[in-house]
C-alpha positions in Angstrom: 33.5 -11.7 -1.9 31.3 -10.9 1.1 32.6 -10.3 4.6 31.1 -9.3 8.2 30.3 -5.8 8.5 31.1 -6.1 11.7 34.7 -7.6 11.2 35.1 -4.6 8.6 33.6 -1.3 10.2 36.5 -0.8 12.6 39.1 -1.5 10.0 39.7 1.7 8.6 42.6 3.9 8.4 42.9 7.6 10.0 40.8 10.2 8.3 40.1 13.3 7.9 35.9 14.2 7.9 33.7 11.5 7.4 34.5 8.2 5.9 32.2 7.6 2.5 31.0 4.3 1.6 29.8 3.3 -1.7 26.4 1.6 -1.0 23.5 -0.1 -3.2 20.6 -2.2 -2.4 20.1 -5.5 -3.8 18.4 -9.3 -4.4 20.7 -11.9 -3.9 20.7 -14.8 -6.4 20.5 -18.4 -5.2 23.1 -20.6 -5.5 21.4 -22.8 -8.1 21.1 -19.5 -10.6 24.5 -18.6 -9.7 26.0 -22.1 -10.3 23.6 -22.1 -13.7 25.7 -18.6 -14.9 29.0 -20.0 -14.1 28.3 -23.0 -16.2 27.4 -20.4 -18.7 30.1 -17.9 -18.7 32.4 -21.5 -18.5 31.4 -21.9 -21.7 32.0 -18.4 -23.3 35.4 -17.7 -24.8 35.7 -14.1 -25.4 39.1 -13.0 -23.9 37.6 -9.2 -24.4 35.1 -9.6 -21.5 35.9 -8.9 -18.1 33.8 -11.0 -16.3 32.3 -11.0 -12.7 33.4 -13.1 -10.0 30.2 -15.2 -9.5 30.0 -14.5 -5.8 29.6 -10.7 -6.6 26.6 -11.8 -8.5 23.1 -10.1 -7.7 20.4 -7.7 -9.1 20.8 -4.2 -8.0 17.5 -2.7 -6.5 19.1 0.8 -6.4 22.4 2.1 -6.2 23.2 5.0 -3.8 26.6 5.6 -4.9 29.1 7.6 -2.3 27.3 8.0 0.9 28.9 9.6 4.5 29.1 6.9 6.8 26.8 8.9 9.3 23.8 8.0 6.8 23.4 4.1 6.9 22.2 4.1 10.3 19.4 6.7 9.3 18.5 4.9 6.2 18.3 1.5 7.8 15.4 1.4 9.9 13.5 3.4 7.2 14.1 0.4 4.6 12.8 -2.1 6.9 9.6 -0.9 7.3 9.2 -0.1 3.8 10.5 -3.5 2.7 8.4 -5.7 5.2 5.2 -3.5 3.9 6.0 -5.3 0.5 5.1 -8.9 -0.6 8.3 -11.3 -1.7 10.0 -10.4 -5.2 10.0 -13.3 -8.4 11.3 -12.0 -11.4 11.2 -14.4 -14.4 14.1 -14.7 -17.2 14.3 -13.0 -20.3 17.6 -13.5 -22.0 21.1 -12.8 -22.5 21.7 -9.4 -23.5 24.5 -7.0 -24.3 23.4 -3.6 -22.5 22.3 -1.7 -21.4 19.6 -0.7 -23.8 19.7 1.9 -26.7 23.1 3.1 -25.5 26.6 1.5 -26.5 26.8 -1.7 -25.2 29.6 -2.5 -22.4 27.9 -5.2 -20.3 26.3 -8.7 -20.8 23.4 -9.0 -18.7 21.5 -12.1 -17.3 18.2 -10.2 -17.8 14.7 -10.6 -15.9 11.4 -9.5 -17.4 10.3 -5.7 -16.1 7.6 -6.3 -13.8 5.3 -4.2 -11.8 6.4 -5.6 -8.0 9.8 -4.7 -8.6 9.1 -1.6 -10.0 6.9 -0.6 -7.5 10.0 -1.7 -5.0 12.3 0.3 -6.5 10.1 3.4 -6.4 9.5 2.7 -2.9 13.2 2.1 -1.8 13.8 5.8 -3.7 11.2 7.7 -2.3 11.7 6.1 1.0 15.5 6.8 0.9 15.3 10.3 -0.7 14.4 11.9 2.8 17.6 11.0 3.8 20.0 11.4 1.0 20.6 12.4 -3.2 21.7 10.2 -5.6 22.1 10.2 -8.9 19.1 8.7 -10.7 20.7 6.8 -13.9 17.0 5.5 -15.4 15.9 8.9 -16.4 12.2 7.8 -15.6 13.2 4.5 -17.6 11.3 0.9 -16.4 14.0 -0.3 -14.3 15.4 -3.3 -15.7 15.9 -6.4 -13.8 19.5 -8.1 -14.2 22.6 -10.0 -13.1 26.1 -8.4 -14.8 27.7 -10.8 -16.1 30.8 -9.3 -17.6 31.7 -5.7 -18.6 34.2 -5.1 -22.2 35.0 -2.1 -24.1 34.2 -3.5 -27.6 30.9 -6.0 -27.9 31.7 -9.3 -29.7 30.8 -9.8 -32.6 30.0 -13.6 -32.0 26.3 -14.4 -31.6 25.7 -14.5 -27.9 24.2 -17.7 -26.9 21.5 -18.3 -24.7 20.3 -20.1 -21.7 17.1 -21.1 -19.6 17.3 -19.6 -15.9 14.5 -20.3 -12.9 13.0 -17.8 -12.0 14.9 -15.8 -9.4 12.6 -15.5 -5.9 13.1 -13.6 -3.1 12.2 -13.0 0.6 14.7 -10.6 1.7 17.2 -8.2 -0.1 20.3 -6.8 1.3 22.2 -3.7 1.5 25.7 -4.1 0.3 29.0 -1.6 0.5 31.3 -2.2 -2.4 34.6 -1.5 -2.3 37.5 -1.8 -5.4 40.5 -3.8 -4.3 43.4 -5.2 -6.8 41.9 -8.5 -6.9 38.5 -6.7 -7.8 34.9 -5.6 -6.1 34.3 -6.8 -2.2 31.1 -6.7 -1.4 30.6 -6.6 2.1 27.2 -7.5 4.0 25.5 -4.4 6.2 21.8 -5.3 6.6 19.5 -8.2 5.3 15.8 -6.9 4.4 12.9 -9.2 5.3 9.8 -8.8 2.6 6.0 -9.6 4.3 5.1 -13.2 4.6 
């Protein structure tokens, strides 16, 4: 579900301190990939899998976790120059996969091939951001891998998981998203849009 920032921002209860927000970077997915997956997961009958609302659909660049509120402005300006000194992003499809990789699986992933301009994004965004703020690095100097989560379970099927052809997913802009757990799930709300160089 993705909502105004601007509609949101003021809609917070009184605190004490600083308000976090959980934040992550991110490339949108187009709505013919995203109508694609929902055909797919139609199809799927695992009753296990807790699967994501199509809308929430996207593949994280990098996730900042819990952030003070006072940081976003700061980081802001810093990404878009970083971002518009890079060219647009096209990831090609892999596969289907249970992940993440050589750990215990709890996700199926719509994943994209590992390739260098998204690497070299994500090192960017890092570095970049890393003047303003920690986070936790989850890679552990691992290739980042490319990907859409599809659905997240506590035991993996044991049903072959099918497979599917995907276009290629391109993109001139990413966007920087605040998640936030309701009772009907994640919202994901909109708080900048990233332009790449044309």
């Amino acid at each position: 579900i993705l909502l105004p920032y601007s509609l949101r921002r003021h809609a917070t209860f009184p605190r004490i301190g600083e308000m976090k927000r959980r934040i992550f970077l991110a490339l949108p997915v187009s709505p013919k990939i995203r109508e694609s997956l929902t055909h797919y997961i139609g199809s799927i009958s695992e009753p296990n899998y807790k699967w994501v609302n199509p809308q929430n659909y996207h593949v994280t660049i990098t996730f900042f976790g819990e952030q003070e509120e006072s940081v976003i402005p700061k980081i802001v300006p810093l990404l878009h120059k970083t971002i518009l000194a890079l060219p647009p992003i096209e990831l090609t499809f892999n596969r289907i996969a249970s992940a993440p990789p050589e750990k215990i699986p709890t996700m199926l992933w719509a994943q994209y091939h590992s390739q260098q301009p998204f690497s070299e994004l994500v090192t960017q965004v890092e570095e970049t951001t890393a003047q303003i703020m920690t986070y936790p690095d989850k890679r552990e100097g691992q290739t980042p891998i490319p990907h859409i989560t599809l659905a997240r379970f506590k035991h993996l099927s044991s049903s072959l998981i099918p497979q599917i052809s995907l276009d290629p997913l391109k993109s001139t802009s990413c966007v920087l998203y605040e998640s936030e757990k309701t009772e009907s799930g994640h919202t994901y709300t909109i708080l900048e849009e990233f332009s790449f160089a044309l």
